[in-house]
PLY file of the C-alpha trace (Angstrom):
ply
format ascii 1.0
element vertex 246
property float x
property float y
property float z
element edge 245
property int vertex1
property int vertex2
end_header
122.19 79.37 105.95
118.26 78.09 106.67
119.02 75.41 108.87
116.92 72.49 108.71
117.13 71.73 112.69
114.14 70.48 114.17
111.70 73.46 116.06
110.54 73.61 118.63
107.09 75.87 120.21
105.92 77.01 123.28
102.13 77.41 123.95
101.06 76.75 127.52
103.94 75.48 128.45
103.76 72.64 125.97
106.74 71.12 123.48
104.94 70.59 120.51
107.60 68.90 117.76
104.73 68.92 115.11
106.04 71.38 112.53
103.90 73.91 110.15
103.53 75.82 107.60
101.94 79.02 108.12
101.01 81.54 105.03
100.19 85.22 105.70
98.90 87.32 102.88
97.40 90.76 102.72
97.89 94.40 101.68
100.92 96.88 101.77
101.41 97.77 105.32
99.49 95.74 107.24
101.85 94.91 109.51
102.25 91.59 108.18
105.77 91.27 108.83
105.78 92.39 112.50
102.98 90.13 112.59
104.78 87.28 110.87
108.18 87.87 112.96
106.33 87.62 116.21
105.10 84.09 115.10
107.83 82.64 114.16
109.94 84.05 116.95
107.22 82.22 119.60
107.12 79.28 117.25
110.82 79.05 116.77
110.18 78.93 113.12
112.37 79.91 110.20
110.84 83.90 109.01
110.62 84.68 105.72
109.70 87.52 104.21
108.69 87.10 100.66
108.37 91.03 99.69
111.97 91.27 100.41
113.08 88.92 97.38
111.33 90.81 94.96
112.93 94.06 96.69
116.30 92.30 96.49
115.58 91.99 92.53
114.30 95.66 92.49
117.61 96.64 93.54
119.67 94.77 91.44
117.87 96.45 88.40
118.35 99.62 90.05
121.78 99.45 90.60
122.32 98.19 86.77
119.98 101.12 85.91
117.36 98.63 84.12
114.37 100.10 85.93
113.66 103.73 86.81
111.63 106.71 86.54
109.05 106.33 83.39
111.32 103.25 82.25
111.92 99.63 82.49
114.59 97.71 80.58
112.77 93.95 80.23
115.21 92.55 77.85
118.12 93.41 80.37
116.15 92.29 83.12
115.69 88.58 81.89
119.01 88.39 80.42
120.69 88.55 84.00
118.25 87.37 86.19
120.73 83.59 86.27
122.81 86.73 88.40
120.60 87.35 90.63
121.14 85.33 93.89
119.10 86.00 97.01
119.72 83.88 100.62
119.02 84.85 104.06
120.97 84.42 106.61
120.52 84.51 110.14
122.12 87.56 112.32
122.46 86.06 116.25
122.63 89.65 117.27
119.30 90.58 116.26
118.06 87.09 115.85
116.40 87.40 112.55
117.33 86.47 108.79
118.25 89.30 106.92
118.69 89.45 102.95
121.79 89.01 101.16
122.03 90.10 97.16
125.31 88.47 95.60
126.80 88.11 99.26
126.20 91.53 100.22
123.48 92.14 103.02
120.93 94.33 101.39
118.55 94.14 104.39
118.45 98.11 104.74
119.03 99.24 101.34
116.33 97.16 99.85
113.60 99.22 102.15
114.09 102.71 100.93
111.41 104.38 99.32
113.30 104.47 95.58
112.94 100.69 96.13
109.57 101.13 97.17
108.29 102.97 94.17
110.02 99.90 91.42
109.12 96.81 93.22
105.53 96.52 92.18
106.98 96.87 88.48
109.49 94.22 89.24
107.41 92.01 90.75
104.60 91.82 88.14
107.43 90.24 85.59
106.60 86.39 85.06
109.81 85.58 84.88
110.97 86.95 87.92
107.68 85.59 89.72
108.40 82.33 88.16
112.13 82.54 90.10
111.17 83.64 93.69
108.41 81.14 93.85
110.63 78.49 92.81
113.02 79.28 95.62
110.27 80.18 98.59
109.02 76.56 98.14
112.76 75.28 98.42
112.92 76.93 101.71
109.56 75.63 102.79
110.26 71.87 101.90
111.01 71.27 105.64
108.18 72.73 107.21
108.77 75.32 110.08
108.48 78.18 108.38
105.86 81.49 108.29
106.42 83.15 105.18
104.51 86.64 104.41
103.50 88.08 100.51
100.65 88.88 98.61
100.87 85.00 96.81
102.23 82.40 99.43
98.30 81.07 100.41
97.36 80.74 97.21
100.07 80.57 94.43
103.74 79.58 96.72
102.00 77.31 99.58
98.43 76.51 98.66
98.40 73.25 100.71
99.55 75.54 104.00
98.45 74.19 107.34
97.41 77.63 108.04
96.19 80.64 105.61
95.88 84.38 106.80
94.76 87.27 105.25
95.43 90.51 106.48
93.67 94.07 105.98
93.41 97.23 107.46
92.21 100.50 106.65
94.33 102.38 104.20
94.47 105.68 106.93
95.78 103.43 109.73
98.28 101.42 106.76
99.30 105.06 106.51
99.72 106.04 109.61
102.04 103.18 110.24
104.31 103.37 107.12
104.60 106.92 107.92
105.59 105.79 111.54
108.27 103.17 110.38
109.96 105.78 107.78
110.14 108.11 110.79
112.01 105.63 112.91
114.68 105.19 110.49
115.00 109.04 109.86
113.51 108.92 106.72
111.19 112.30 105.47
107.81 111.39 104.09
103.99 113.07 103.88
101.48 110.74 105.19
99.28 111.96 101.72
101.61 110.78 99.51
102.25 107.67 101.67
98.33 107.25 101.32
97.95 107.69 97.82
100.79 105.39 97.09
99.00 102.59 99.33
95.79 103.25 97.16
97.96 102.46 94.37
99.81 99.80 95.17
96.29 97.74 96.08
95.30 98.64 92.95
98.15 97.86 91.18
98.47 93.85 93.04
94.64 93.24 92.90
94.72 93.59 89.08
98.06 92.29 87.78
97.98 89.78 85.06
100.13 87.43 87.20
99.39 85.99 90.80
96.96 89.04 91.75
96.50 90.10 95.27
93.72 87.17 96.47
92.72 85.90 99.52
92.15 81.83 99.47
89.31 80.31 99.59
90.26 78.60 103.16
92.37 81.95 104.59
91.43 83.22 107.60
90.33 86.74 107.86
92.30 89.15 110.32
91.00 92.81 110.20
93.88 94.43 112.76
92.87 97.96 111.94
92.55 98.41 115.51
94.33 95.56 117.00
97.97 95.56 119.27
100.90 93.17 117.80
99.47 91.05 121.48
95.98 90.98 120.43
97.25 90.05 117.13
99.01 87.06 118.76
96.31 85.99 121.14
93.83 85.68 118.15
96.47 83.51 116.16
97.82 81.18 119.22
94.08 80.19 119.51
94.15 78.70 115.69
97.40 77.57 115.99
96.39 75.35 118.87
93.14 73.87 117.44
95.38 73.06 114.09
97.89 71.07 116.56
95.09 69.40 118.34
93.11 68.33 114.95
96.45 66.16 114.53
0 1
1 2
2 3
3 4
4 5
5 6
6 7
7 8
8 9
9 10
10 11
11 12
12 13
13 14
14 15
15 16
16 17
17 18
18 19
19 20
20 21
21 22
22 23
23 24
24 25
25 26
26 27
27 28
28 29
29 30
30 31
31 32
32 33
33 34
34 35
35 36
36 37
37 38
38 39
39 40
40 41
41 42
42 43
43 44
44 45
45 46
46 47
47 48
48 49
49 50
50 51
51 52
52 53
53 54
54 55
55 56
56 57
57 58
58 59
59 60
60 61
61 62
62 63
63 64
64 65
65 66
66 67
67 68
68 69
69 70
70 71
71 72
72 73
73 74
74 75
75 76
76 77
77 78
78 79
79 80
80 81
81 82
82 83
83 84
84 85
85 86
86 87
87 88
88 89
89 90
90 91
91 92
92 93
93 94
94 95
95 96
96 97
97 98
98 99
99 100
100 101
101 102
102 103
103 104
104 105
105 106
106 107
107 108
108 109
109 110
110 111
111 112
112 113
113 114
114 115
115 116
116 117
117 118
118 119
119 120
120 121
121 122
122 123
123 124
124 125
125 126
126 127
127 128
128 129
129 130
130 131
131 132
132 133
133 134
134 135
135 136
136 137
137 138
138 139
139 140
140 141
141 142
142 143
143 144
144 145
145 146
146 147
147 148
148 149
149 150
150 151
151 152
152 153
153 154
154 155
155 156
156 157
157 158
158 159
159 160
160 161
161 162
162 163
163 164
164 165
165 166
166 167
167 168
168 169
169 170
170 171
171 172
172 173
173 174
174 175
175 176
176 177
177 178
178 179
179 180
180 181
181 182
182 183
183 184
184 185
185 186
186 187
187 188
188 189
189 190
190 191
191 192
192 193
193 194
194 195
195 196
196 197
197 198
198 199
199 200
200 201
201 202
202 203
203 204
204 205
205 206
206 207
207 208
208 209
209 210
210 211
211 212
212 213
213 214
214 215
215 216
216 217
217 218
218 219
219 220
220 221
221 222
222 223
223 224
224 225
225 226
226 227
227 228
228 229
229 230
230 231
231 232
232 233
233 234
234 235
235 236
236 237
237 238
238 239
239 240
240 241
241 242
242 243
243 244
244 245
C-alpha cells in the first residue's frame, strides 16, 4: 500500500520536511527510471513508474489475447478495462514498489520484450490514458512522490515543483537496453533494439493523444554521457534552490 507517512530528505546533512513533486519525462531508454529510483531513494520519496501501468494493461490484453501480432481487439479492450486493477506495493527486501495486476506481482513479466513490442499500441488508447492518469494523480495527492513517463510534466502533474526532460542519443539508448536485456539473460541484437527505439520516438512524438512533449518550464538533462552520480549531482543542485525559494 502507498503510505501516506510523512518523508523525509537528506542533502547536506539537512532534514528538510518540505515535500515535492518531481516529474521526469523523456524518451525510451533514457535511463529515466534508474534516474528516477535514485531520487526518490535519497529523497525518501514514494517511486513511481508510470510506463509500468500501461505495461501492466499491455499484459492483461495479452494474456486475454486482445492485442497481438498485426491485431488489436478495441472493443474487448474497453469492455474490461473496470478489470483491470493496478497497485504497487512496496517489497522491504529490495526496497522498491513493484507492480501488482489483479493481486499478482507482474513486476518481471510486464518487462519482456513481447510486452515491449504492444505497449505503445496500448498506451495510445484514450480510454486507457484516460484511466492511468486518473490513478497517477491519486497517488500524487500527497506530495512525495517522483513519478517517470512520457506525460507526467505536462498532461498527469503540470503544476510539478520540478519538470525534467530527459534525452540521449539513440546509439547510447541502445547500448543500454541491450545491456539491461543482457543482465536478465534475455537474447537481443543491438540493431533491432535501435530500430525499435527509432520507432518508438516516432511513434510517442506523433500520437493523437498526450504526445511525447517536453514542458514549457522542464528542465533539460542530456545524460548521453553522464554516470547515474553525475546525474544526481546535477539534480541535488535544483532540488536545493527549489527548497530554498520556499
Amino acid at each position: 500500500m502507498l503510505g501516506d507517512s510523512i518523508h523525509y530528505f537528506n542533502l547536506c546533512e539537512l532534514k528538510i520536511m518540505k515535500r515535492l513533486t518531481i516529474a521526469i519525462d523523456g524518451y525510451s531508454s533514457c535511463g529515466k527510471s534508474t534516474f528516477a529510483k535514485a531520487i526518490a531513494k535519497e529523497l525518501n520519496y514514494i517511486y513511481i513508474d508510470s510506463g509500468a501501468m500501461y505495461r501492466a494493461v499491455t499484459l492483461y490484453c495479452m494474456r486475454r489475447e486482445f492485442v497481438g501480432k498485426g491485431f488489436i481487439d478495441l472493443t474487448a479492450i474497453l469492455s474490461e478495462l473496470k478489470d483491470i486493477h493496478i497497485e504497487f506495493v512496496y517489497n522491504p527486501d529490495i526496497a522498491e514498489y513493484e507492480t501488482y495486476l489483479n493481486s499478482e506481482n507482474v513486476e518481471m513479466e510486464i518487462r519482456s520484450i513481447e510486452v515491449t513490442e504492444h505497449v505503445s499500441r496500448i498506451s495510445q488508447i484514450n480510454e486507457v490514458r484516460f484511466m492511468m492518469v486518473e490513478l497517477q494523480r491519486q497517488i500524487g495527492v500527497l506530495k512525495g512522490i517522483v513519478m517517470d513517463g512520457r506525460d507526467i510534466g505536462t498532461v498527469v502533474f503540470p503544476d510539478a515543483d520540478i519538470k525534467i526532460f530527459m534525452t540521449a542519443s539513440v546509439d547510447i539508448r541502445a547500448g543500454r537496453r541491450l545491456k539491461e536485456l543482457r543482465g536478465r539473460n534475455i537474447q537481443a541484437d543491438l540493431d533491432d533494439i535501435r530500430q525499435k527505439i527509432i520507432l518508438r520516438d516516432l511513434t510517442d512524438e506523433n500520437r493523437d493523444i498526450s504526445p511525447l512533449r517536453r514542458a514549457d518550464d522542464a528542465i533539460i538533462l542530456d545524460n548521453s554521457r553522464m554516470t547515474v552520480e553525475q546525474q544526481m549531482d546535477w539534480v541535488r543542485k535544483i532540488i536545493q534552490e527549489k527548497l530554498n525559494a520556499g
